[in-house]
LUMDO-589798 format. One line per field, with one value per residue (C-alpha): residue in one letter; chain; x, z, y. Coordinates in nm, 3 decimals. Layout:
REM residues N
resn <- [A,...]
chain <- [A,...]
px <- [X,...]
pz <- [Z,...]
py <- [Y,...]
END
This chain:
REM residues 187
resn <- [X,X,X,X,X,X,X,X,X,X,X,X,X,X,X,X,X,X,X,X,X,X,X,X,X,X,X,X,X,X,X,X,X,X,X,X,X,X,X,X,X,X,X,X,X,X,X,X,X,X,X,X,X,X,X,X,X,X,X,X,X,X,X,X,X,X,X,X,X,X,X,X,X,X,X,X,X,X,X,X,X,X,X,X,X,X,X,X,X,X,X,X,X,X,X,X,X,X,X,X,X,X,X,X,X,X,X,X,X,X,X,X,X,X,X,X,X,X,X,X,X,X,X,X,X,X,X,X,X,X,X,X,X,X,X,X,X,X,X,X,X,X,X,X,X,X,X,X,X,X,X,X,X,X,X,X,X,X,X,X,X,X,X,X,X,X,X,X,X,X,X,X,X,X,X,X,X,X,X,X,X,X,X,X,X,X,X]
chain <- [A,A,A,A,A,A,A,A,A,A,A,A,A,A,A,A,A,A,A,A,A,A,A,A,A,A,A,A,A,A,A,A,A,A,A,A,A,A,A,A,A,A,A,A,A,A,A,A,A,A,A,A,A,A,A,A,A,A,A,A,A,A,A,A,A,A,A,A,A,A,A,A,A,A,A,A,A,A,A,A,A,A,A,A,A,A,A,A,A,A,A,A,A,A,A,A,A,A,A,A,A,A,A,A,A,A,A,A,A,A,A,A,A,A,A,A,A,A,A,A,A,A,A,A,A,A,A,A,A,A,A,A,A,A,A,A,A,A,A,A,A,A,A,A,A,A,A,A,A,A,A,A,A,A,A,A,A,A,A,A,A,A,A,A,A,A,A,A,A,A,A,A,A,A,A,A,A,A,A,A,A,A,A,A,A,A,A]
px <- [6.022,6.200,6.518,6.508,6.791,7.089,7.110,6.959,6.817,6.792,7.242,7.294,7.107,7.280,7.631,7.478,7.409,7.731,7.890,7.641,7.687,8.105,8.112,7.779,7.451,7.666,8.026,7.881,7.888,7.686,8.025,8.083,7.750,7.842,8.200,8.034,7.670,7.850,7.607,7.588,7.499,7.187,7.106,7.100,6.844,6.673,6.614,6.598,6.544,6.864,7.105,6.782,6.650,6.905,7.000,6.569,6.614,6.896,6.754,6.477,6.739,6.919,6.579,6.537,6.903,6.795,6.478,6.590,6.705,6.420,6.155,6.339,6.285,5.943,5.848,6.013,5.858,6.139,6.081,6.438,6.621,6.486,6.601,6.975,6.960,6.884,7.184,7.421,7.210,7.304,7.716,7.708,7.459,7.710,7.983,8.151,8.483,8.620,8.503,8.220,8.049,7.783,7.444,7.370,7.102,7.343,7.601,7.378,7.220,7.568,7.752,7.451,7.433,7.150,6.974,6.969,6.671,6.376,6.274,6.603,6.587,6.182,6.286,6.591,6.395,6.121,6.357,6.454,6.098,6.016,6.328,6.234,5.841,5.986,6.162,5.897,5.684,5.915,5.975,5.589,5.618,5.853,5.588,5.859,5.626,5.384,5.376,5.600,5.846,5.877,5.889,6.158,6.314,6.324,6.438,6.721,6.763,6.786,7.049,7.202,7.227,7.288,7.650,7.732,7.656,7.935,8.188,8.190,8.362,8.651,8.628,8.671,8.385,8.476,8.465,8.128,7.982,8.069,7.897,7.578,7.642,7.635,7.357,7.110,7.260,7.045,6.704]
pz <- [8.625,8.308,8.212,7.928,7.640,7.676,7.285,6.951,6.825,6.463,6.524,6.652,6.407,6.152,6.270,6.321,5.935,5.844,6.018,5.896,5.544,5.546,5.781,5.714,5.884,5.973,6.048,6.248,6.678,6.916,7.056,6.736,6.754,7.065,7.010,6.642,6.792,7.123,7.381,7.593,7.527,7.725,7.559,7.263,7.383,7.549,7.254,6.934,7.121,7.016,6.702,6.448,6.537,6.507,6.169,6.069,6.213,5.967,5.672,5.736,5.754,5.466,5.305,5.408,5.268,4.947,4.920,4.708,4.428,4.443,4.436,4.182,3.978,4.092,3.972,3.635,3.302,3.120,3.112,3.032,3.051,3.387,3.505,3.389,3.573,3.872,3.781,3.813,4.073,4.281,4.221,4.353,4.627,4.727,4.722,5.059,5.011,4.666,4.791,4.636,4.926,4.710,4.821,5.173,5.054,4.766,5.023,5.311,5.058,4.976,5.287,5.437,5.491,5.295,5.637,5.726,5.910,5.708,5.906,5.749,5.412,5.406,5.462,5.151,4.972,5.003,4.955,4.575,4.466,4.552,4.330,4.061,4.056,4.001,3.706,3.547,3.598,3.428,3.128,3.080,2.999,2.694,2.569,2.538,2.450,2.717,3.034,3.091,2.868,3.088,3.359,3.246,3.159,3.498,3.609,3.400,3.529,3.884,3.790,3.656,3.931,4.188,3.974,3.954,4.316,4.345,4.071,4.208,4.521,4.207,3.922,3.875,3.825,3.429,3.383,3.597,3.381,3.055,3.204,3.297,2.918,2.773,2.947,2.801,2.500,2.394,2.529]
py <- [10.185,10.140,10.282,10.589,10.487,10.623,10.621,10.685,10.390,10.504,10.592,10.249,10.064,10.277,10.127,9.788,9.797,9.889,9.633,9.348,9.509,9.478,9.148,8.951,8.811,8.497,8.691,8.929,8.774,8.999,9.094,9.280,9.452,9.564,9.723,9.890,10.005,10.137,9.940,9.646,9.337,9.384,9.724,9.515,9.200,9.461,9.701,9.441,9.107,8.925,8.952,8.825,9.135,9.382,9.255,9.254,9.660,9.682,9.587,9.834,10.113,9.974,9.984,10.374,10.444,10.294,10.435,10.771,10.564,10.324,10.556,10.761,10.389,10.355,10.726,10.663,10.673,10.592,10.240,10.025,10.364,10.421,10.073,10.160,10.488,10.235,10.023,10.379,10.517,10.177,10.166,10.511,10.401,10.145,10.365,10.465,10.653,10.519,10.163,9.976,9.783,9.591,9.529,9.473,9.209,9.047,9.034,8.853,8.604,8.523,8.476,8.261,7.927,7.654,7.636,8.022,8.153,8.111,8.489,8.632,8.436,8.563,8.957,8.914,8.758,9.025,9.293,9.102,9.110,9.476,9.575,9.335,9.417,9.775,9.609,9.484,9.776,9.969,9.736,9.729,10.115,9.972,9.684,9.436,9.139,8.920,8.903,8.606,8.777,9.079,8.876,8.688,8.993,9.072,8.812,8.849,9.215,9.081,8.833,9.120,9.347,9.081,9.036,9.403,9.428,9.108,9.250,9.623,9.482,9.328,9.593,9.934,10.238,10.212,9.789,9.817,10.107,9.854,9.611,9.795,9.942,9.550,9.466,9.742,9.741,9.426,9.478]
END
C-alpha cells in the first residue's frame, strides 16, 4: 500500500524554486533541497525522481508565478509599449523584499556549465522563446518593417531583458528604470 504525502507538493516545490532561483541548478546538492523543501531525501526521489526533476517541477511553478505578467503581455495591444510594461512588470516580478532576484531562467542559463543537461538546457531554452514569440507578437501590432526585422528586434529585446534581469541583482530601481527607458527610447 503506498504511503499518502505527508506534504503539499505545490509548498515544497515552491521552496525548491526559491532555493534553485538564489543558489542555482548547479549550486543547489539534494542535501539543500532537503533542509529548504522540509523532506527526506527519499520523499524527494520518490515524489520528483531525482534533483533533474525537482528543478523541471520548478520551472513549471516559476512559470505559474510569472504567468500574470506574461499573459498581461500576451493580452496586450499596445504593441512596443506593451513590451516595456513587461520590462517593469518583470523588476517588480523579481522583487522579493527590496531585493532584485533576477530571472530564475537568466540566472540558471548563467550559472550552468557548456555540457549542462540537454533536458534542462531544452526546458530554458523553451521558456526564452515563449517570452520572445510574445515579443514579436507584440511588435507586429507596431508594423516595424519585415519579418526578419521584427524578429531581430526581438531578439534584441531578449538580449535586453536577459541584462536587466543580470544588472537588477547590481543597480538600483532608478539606474534599471533608465535603462528600460534607453532601450525603448529608440525603437
Amino acid at each position: 500500500m503506498a504511503r499518502k504525502k505527508q506534504y503539499d507538493e505545490v509548498e515544497v516545490i515552491d521552496k525548491a524554486m526559491r532555493l534553485f532561483w538564489r543558489n542555482g541548478y548547479e549550486n543547489t546538492s539534494v542535501r539543500m533541497l532537503e533542509k529548504a523543501m522540509g523532506i527526506n531525501q527519499f520523499s524527494i526521489y520518490a515524489s520528483f525522481k531525482n534533483k533533474q526533476g525537482v528543478f523541471l517541477e520548478s520551472v513549471k511553478h516559476y512559470k505559474t508565478q510569472i504567468k500574470s505578467i506574461t499573459d498581461k503581455l500576451e493580452q496586450s495591444n499596445n504593441g512596443v509599449t506593451g513590451i516595456q510594461e513587461y520590462f517593469h512588470d518583470f523588476l517588480e516580478f523579481s522583487k522579493e523584499a527590496s531585493v532584485f532576484k533576477g530571472c530564475l531562467v537568466t540566472n540558471t542559463v548563467n550559472e550552468i556549465k557548456e555540457d549542462a543537461d540537454p533536458i534542462i538546457m531544452q526546458e530554458l531554452k523553451k521558456f526564452s522563446l515563449h517570452i520572445k514569440s510574445l515579443f514579436v507578437r507584440n511588435l507586429k501590432q507596431d508594423d516595424l518593417g519585415s519579418v526578419e526585422d521584427v524578429n531581430k528586434l526581438a531578439d534584441y529585446l531578449m538580449n535586453c531583458i536577459l541584462g536587466l534581469s543580470i544588472s537588477s541583482k547590481v543597480f538600483d530601481k532608478t539606474q534599471l528604470s533608465s535603462m528600460i527607458e534607453i532601450t525603448f527610447k529608440r525603437l
